[in-house]
C-alpha positions in Angstrom: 29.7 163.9 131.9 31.3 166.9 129.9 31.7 165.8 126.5 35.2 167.5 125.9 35.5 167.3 121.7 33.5 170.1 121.3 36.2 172.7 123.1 38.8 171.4 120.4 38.6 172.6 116.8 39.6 170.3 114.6 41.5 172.9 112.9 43.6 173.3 115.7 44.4 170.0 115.8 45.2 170.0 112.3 47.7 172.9 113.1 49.6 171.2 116.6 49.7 168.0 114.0 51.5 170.2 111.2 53.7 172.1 114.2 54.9 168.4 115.5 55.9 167.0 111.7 57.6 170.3 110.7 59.7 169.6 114.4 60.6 166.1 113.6 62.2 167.7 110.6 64.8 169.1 112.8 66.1 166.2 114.1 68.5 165.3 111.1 71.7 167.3 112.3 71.2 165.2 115.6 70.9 162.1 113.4 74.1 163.0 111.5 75.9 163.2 114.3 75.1 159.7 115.7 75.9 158.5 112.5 79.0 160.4 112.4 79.6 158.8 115.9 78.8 155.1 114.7 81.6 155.6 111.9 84.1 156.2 114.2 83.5 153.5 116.4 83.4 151.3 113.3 86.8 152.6 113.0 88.2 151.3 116.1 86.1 148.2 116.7 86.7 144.7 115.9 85.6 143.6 112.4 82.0 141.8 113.8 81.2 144.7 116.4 82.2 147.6 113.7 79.5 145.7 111.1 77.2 146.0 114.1 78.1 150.1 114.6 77.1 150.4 111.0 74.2 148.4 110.8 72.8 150.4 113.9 74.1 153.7 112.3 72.3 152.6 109.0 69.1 151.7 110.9 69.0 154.7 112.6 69.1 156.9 109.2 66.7 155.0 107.6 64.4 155.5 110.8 64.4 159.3 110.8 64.9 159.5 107.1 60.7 157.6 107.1 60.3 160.2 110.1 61.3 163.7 108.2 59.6 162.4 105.3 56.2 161.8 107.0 53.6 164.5 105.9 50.5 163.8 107.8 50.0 162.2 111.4 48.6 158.5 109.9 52.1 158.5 107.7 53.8 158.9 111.4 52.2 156.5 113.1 52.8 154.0 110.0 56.2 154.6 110.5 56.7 154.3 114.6 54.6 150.8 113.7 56.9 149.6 111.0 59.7 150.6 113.3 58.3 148.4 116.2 59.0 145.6 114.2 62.5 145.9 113.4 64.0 142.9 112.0 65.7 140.7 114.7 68.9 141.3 113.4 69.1 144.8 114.1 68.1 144.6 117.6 70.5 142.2 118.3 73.4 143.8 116.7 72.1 147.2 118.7 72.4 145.0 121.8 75.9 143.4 121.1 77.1 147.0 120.2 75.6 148.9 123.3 76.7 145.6 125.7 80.4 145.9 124.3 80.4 150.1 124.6 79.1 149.2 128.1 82.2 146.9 128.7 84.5 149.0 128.0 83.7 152.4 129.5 83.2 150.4 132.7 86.6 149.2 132.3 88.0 152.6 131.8 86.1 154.6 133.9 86.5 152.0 137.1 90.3 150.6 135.9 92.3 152.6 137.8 95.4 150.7 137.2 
């Protein structure tokens, strides 16, 4: 068999690397929205699930913050790693938070009464 590594230049890896972290920089008005979005539900919500919208909105920031500020591709991968193992706490209040939104646009899409 073909061995393929010796069509790809390892400088032009080093460039579609450098191309993909300057990208991921330009995630962060997305990020501010959600955020924006999560304070407004904390608004609304009950006490428990509005601690949960900001936890989640504060999770998420901290996230892509680690994401924008990677500068090489091992950095990156670090990151997506450390993010895999989010504490417990953070999933779960992710899961009440998205099971409650759920709830509710059910009820007021379907609830035609």
């Amino acid at each position: 068999p073909r061995d393929w590594s010796s069509d790809v230049c390892s400088s032009d890896l080093d460039d579609a690397d450098k191309a993909l972290l300057a990208a991921l920089g330009q995630v962060k008005p997305f990020v501010d929205a959600a955020g924006a979005g999560y304070d407004r539900m904390a608004v609304v919500l009950p006490e428990g699930l509005a601690a949960d919208a900001r936890a989640v909105r504060d999770a998420t920031a901290a996230f892509y913050a680690s994401v924008g500020a990677a500068t090489t591709m091992e950095a990156l991968i670090t990151v997506l790693e450390e993010a895999s193992q989010a504490p417990t706490d953070t999933r779960v209040s992710a899961a009440r938070l998205d099971a409650a939104t759920r709830k509710v646009c059910n009820l007021s899409l379907y609830n035609k009464g």
